[in-house]
C-alpha positions as CSV (number, residue, x, y, z in Angstrom):
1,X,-25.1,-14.8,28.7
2,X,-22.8,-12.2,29.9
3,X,-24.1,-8.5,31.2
4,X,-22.5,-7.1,28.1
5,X,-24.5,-9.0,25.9
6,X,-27.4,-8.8,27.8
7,X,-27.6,-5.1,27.5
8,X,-26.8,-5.5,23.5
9,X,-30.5,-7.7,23.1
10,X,-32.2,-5.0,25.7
11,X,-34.1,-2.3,23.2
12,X,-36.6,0.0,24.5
13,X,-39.8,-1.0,22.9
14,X,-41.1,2.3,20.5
15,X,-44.3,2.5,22.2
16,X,-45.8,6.3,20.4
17,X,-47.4,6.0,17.2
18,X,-45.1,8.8,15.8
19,X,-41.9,6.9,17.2
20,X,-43.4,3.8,15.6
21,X,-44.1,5.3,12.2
22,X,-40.4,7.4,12.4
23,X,-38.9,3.4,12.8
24,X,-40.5,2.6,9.5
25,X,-39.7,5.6,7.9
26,X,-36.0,4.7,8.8
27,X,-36.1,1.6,7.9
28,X,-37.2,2.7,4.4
29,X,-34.9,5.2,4.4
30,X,-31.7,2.6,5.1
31,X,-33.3,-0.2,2.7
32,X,-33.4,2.2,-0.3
33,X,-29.7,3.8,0.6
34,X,-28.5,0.1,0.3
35,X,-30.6,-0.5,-2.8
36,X,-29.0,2.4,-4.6
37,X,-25.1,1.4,-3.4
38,X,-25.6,-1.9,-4.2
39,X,-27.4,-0.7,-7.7
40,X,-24.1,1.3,-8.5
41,X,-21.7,-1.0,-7.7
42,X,-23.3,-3.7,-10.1
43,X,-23.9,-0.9,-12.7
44,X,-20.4,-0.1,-12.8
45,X,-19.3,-3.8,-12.7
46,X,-21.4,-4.2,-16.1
47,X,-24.5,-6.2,-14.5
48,X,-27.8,-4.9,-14.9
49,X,-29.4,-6.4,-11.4
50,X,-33.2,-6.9,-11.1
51,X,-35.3,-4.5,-8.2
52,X,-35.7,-7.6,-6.1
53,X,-31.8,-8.8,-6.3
54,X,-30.7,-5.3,-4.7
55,X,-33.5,-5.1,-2.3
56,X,-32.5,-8.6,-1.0
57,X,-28.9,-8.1,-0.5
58,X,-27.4,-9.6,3.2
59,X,-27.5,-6.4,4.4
60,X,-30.9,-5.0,3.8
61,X,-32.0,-8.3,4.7
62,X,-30.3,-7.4,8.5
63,X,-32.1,-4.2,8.1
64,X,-35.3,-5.2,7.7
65,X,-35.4,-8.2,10.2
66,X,-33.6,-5.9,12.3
67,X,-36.4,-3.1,12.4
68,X,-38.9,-5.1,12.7
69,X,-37.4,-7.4,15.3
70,X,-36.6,-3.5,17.4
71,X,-40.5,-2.9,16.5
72,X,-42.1,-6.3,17.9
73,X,-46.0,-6.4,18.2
74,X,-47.6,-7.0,14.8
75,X,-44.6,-5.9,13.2
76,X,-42.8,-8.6,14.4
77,X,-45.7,-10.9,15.2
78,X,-47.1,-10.8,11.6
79,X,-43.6,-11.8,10.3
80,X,-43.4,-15.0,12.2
81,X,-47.2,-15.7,11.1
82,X,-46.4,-15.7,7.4
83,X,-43.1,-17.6,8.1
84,X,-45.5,-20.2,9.6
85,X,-48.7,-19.9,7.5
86,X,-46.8,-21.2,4.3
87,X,-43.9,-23.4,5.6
88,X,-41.8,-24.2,2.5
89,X,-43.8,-22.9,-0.2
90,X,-42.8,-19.0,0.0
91,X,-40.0,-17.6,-1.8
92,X,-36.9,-18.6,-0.7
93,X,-35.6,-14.6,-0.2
94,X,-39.2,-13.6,2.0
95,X,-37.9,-16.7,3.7
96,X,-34.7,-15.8,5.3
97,X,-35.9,-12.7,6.0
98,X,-38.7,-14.0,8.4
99,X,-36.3,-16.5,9.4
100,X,-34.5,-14.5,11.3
101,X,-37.6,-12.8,12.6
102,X,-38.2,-15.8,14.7
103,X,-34.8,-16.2,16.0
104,X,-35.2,-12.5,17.1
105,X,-34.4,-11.6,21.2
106,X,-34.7,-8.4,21.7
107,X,-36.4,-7.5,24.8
108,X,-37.2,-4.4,27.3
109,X,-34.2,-2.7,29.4
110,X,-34.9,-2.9,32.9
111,X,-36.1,0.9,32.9
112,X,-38.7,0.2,30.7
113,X,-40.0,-2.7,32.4
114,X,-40.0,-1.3,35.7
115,X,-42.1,1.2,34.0
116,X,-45.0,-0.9,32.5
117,X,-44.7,-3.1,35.7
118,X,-45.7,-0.1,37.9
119,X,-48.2,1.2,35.9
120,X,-50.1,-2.3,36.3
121,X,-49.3,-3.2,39.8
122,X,-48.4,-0.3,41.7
123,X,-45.1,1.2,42.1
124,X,-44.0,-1.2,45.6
125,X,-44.3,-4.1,43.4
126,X,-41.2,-5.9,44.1
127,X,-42.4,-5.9,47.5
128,X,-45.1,-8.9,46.6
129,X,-41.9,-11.3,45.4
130,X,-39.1,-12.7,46.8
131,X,-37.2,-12.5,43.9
132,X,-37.9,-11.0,40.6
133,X,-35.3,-11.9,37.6
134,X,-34.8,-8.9,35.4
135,X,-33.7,-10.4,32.7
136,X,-36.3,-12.6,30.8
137,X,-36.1,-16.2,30.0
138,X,-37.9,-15.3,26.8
139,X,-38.3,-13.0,24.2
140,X,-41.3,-12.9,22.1
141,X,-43.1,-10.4,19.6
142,X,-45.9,-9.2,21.7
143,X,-43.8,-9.6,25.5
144,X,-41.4,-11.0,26.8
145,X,-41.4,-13.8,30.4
146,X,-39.6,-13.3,33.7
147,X,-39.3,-15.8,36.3
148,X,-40.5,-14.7,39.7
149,X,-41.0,-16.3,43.2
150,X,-43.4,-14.6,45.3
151,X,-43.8,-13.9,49.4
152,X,-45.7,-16.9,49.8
153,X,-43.4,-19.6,48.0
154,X,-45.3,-19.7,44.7
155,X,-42.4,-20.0,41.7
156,X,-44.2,-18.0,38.5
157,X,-43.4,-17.0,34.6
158,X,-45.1,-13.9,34.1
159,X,-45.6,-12.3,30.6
160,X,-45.1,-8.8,30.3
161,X,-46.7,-7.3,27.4
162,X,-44.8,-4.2,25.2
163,X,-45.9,-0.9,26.1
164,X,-47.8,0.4,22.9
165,X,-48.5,-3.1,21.7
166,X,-52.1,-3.2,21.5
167,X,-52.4,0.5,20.4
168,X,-50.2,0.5,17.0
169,X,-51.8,-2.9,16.0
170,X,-53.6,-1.7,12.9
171,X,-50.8,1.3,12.0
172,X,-48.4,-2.1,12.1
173,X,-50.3,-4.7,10.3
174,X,-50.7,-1.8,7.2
175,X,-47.1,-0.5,7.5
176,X,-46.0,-4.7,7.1
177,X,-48.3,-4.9,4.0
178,X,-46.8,-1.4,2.3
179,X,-43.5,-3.0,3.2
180,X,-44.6,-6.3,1.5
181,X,-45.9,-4.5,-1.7
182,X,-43.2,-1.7,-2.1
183,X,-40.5,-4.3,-1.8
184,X,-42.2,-6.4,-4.7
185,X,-41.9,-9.3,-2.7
186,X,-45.6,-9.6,-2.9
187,X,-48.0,-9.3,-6.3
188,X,-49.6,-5.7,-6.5
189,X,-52.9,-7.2,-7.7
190,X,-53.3,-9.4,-4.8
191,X,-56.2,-8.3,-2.9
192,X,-55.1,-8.5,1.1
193,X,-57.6,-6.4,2.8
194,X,-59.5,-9.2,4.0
195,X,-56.4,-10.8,5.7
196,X,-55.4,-7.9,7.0
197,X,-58.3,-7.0,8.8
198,X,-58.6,-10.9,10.1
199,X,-55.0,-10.2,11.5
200,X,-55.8,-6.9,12.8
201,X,-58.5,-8.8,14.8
202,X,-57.1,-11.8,16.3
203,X,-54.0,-9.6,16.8
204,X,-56.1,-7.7,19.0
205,X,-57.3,-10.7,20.5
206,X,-53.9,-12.1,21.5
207,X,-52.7,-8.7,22.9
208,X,-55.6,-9.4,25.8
209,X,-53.6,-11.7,28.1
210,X,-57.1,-12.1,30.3
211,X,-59.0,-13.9,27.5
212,X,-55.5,-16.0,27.5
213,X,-55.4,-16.9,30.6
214,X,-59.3,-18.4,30.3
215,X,-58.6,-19.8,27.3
216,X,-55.1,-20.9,29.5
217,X,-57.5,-22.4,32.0
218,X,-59.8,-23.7,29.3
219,X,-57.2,-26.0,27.8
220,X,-56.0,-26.9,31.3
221,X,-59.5,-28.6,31.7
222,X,-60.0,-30.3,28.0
223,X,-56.6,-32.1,28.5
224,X,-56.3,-32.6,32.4
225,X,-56.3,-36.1,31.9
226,X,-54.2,-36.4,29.4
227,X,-50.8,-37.5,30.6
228,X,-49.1,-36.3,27.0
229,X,-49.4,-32.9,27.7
230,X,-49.4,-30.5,30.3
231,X,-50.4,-27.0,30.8
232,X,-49.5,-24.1,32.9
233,X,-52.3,-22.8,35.1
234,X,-53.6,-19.3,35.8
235,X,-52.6,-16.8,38.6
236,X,-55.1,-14.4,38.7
237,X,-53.9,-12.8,41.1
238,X,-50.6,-11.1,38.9
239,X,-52.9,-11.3,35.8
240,X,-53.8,-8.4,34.5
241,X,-54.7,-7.3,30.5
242,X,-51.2,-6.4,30.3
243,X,-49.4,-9.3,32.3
244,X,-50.3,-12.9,32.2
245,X,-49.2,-14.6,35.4
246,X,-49.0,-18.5,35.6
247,X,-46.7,-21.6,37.0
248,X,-43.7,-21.7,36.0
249,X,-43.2,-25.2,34.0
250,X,-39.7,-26.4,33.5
251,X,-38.8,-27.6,30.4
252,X,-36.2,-27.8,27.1
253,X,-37.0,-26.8,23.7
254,X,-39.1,-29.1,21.5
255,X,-36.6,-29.0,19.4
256,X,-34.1,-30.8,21.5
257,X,-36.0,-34.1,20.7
258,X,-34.1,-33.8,17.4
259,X,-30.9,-35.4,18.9
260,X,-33.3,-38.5,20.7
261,X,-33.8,-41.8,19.4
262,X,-36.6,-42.5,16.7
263,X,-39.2,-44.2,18.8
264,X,-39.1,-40.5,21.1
265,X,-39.4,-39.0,17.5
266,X,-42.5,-40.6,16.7
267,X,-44.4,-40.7,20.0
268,X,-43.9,-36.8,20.1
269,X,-45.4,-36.0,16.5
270,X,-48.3,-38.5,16.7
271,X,-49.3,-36.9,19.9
272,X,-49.2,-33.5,18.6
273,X,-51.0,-34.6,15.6
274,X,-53.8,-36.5,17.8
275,X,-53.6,-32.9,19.6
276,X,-54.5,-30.9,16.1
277,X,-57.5,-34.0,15.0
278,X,-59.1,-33.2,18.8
279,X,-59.1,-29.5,18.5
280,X,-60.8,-29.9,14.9
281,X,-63.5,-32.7,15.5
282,X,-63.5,-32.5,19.6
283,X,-62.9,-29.5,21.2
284,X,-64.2,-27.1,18.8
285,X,-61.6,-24.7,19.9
286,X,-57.9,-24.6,18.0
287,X,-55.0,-22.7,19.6
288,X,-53.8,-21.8,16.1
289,X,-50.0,-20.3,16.7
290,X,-47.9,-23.6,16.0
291,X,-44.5,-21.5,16.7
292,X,-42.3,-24.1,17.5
293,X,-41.4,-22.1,21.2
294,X,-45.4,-22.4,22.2
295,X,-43.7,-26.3,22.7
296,X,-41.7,-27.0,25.5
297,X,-40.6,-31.0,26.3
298,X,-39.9,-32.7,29.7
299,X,-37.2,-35.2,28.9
300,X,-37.3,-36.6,32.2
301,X,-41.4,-37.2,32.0
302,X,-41.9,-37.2,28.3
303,X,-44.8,-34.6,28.7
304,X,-45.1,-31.9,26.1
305,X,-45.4,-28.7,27.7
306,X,-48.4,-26.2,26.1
307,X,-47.6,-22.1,26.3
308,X,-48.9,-19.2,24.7
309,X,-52.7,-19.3,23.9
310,X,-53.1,-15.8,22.9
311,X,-54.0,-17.8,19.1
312,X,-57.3,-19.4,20.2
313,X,-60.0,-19.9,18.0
314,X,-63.4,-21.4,17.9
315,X,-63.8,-23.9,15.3
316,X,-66.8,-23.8,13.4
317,X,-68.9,-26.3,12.7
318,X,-68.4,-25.7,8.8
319,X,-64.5,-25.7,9.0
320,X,-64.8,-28.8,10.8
321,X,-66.9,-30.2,8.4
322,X,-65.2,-29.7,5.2
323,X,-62.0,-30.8,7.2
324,X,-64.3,-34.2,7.8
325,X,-64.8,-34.3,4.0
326,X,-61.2,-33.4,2.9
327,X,-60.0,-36.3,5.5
328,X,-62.5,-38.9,4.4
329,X,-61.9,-38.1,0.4
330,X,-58.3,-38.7,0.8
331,X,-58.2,-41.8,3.1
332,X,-60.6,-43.1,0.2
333,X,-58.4,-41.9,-2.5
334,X,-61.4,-40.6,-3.8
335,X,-59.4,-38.0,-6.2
336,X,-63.1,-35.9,-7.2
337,X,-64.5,-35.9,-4.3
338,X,-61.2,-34.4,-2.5
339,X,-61.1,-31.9,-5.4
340,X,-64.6,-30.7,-4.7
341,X,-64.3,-31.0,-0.9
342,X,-60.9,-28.5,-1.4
343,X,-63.2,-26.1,-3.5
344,X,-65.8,-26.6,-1.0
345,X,-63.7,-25.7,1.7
346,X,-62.3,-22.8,0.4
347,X,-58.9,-24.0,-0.8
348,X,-59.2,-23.5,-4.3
349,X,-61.9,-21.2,-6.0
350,X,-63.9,-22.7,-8.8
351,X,-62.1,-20.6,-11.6
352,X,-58.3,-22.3,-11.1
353,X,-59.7,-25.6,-11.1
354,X,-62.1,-25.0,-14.5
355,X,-58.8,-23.0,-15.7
356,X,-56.1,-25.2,-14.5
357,X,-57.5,-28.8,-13.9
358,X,-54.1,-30.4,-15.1
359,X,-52.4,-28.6,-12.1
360,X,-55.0,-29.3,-8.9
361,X,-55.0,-33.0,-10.5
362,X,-51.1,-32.5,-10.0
363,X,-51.4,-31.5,-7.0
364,X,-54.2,-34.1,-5.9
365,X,-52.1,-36.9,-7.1
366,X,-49.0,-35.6,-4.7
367,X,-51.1,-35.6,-1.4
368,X,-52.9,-39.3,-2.8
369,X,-49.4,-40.8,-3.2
370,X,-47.9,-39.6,-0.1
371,X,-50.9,-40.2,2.1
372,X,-51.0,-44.2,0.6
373,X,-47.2,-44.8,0.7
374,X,-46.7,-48.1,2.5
375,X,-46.1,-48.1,6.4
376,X,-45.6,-44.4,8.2
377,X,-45.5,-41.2,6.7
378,X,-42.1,-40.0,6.9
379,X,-42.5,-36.3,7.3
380,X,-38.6,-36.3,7.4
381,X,-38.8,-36.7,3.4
382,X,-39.5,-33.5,2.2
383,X,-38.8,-34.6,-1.7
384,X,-42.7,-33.9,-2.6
385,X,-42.4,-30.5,-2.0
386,X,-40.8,-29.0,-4.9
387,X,-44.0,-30.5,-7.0
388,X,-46.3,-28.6,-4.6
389,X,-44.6,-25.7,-5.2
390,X,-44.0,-25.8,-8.8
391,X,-47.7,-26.6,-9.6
392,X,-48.9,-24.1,-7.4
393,X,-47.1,-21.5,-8.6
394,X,-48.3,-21.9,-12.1
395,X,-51.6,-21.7,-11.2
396,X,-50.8,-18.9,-9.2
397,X,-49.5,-17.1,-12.2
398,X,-53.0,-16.9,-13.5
399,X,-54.3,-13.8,-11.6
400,X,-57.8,-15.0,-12.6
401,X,-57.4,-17.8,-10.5
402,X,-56.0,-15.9,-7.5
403,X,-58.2,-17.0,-4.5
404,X,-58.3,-16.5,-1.0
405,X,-59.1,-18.9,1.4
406,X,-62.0,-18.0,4.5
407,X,-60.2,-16.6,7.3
408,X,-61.5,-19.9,9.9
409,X,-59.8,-22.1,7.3
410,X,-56.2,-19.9,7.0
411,X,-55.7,-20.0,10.8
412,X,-56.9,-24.0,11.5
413,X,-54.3,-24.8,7.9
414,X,-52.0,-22.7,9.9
415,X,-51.4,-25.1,12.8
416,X,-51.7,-28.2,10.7
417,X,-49.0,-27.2,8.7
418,X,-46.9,-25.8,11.2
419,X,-47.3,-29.2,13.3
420,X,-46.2,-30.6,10.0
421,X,-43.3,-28.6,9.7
422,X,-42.2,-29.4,13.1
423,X,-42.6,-33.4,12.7
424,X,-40.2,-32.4,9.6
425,X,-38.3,-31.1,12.1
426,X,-37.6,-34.0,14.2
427,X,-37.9,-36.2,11.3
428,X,-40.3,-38.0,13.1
429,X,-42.8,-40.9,11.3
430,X,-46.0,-41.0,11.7
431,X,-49.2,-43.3,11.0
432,X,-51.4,-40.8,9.8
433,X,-53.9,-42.8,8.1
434,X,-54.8,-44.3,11.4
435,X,-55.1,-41.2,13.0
436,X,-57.1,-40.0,10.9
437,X,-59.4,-42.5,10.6
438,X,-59.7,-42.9,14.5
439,X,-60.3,-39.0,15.0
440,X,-63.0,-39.5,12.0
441,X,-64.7,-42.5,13.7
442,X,-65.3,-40.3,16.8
443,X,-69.0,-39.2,17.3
């Protein structure tokens, strides 16, 4: 990357509520002068265009990936979680636009970081590294990670949090959901308080890098002998609430096994499955952010590198329990018990299956037949979807069978499906039955 457009990704971080709440304002301001343009210009071409088809033009769609991209924290961060949460089932418009919310860069100018670096280790910092590389070899929605080597020969990647982050959480997370609403893109009825107080909290949570770095350290130890994965470890010496300090791990992006040979495929998605069956009936603790750059891949070892654990989560006994039942009903293609065990769970509520039992059979019979199809499941065959989709939305027409799930459930469905999306990804295929029934078989 060249200086030039290393300065163009550099955007100081608005860190003051007011400044925060003036971005939104703007970017309100820019999406409606766009809507009424576009609005004109179809008007006067004879069309009469829908709300939704001039708020989703290309270029408010740049606007508001933009804004929040400049924005980052929740903003940003609650973006890429719905992107994740619900894979291919959102709308196909909501889609691009958190699309490029993930495949946002932006990070701090070197003024700014020299700033929030001072504040948390004293202004002669540089004087504790040999070399310090300003510009970061990654970008995130919450900070952003510099390489460093310090006096005593120790080679570090050490994440540097955005000024303001943990402050404008809840300001964020409600000027997302106005956003959401205003924009039509979601249904006015829909109740969301109680997500977004869940993702006020474990926002919160993964804005303080110490518990990260235990729950860093506590993953270390669960997989230490595991030679499948491998993660960083702590240096508490750099790590502060604010910057998370740790050994720098080389490796590619997980994505790069897309271009390696089927067998490579394969080994990498059934080990990150076997990963997601041990945090839900072993470990009792999930780290529940499956962004595909939390995965990094050794070609040269074939270890999958583990980063980011500001997502941890305690499993529950209960969520691991009706996860036991959901497992056991479908390996038995036991159709009743699986509805039940969904209800149970907290998938469905009662009223859309007494309203809409033709649909959730639908839908049951989908997962049956994919889960018995002879020899691997090819999560490279994405032809199932579309009758996901289309029965869900019709029961999701009913607003008396509108539901929402228990927040434990939403986050550990969260990194199941977006380890599914990723072994769609790499096309990879998988024995999942006999995963299952291994992790099932454990005491």
């Amino acid at each position: 990357m060249s200086e030039r457009e290393d300065d163009a990704q550099a955007r100081a971080v608005p860190s003051g509520r007011l400044a925060r709440v003036g971005q939104f304002g703007r970017l309100a301001g820019g999406v409606a002068g766009g809507m009424l343009t576009e609005g004109a210009r179809r008007l006067a071409a004879g069309e009469r265009p829908r709300m939704t088809d001039l708020l989703l033009t290309p270029g408010n769609v740049r606007k508001l990936a933009d804004r929040l991209s400049h924005l980052r924290g929740a903003a940003m961060k609650l973006g890429q979680m719905l992107s994740m949460d619900a894979g291919d089932l959102l709308p196909d418009e909501l889609t691009t636009v958190l699309a490029k919310l993930r495949d946002s860069a932006h990070h701090m100018p070197p003024q700014q970081l020299q700033r929030v670096l001072a504040k948390q280790w004293g202004s002669d910092w540089r004087k504790r590294f040999t070399r310090f590389e300003p510009r970061p070899i990654a970008a995130a929605s919450i900070g952003q990670v510099h390489r460093a080597l310090t006096r005593d020969g120790r080679l570090l990647a050490i994440k540097v949090q955005y000024p303001g982050v943990r402050e404008s959480i809840d300001a964020d997370v409600d000027n997302v959901a106005t956003l959401l609403r205003v924009s039509r893109l979601l249904p006015p009825e829909l109740d969301l308080a109680p997500l977004l107080g869940e993702a006020k909290r474990q926002l919160a949570s993964e804005a303080d890098y110490l518990r990260e770095g235990a729950q860093m350290t506590r993953f270390g130890t669960l997989l230490a002998d595991d030679p499948a994965f491998l993660v960083p470890q702590l240096d508490a010496e750099f790590t502060t609430d604010s910057v998370l300090a740790m050994t720098f791990v080389d490796g590619g992006p997980i994505e790069a096994l897309v271009t390696m040979p089927q067998e490579q495929r394969d080994l990498a998605a059934t080990r990150l499955i076997q990963l997601v069956l041990a945090e839900l009936f072993a470990f009792g603790v999930m780290q529940t952010d499956p962004n595909f750059a939390n995965y990094r891949f050794q070609a040269d070892t074939g270890r999958i590198v583990l980063l980011d654990f500001g997502a941890v989560r305690e499993v529950s006994a209960s969520t691991s329990d009706a996860y036991r039942r959901l497992l056991r009903a479908g390996l038995d293609e036991d159709r009743p018990a699986l509805i039940e065990g969904a209800v149970t769970a907290g998938f469905f509520g009662r009223a859309a299956v007494e309203r809409h039992s033709n649909e959730v059979s639908a839908l049951v019979d989908i997962i049956l037949g994919e889960l018995h199809r002879p020899g691997p499941f090819d999560f490279g065959d994405r032809g199932f979807v579309e009758g996901l989709r289309q029965h869900g939305m019709m029961i999701a027409a009913d607003k008396a069978a509108w539901h929402v799930p228990p927040a434990d459930i939403l986050f550990a469905q969260r990194k199941i499906s977006g380890t599914a999306l990723l072994a769609a990804r790499l096309k990879a295929k998988v024995d999942v039955r006999s995963l299952a029934r291994a992790a099932l078989s454990q005491p």
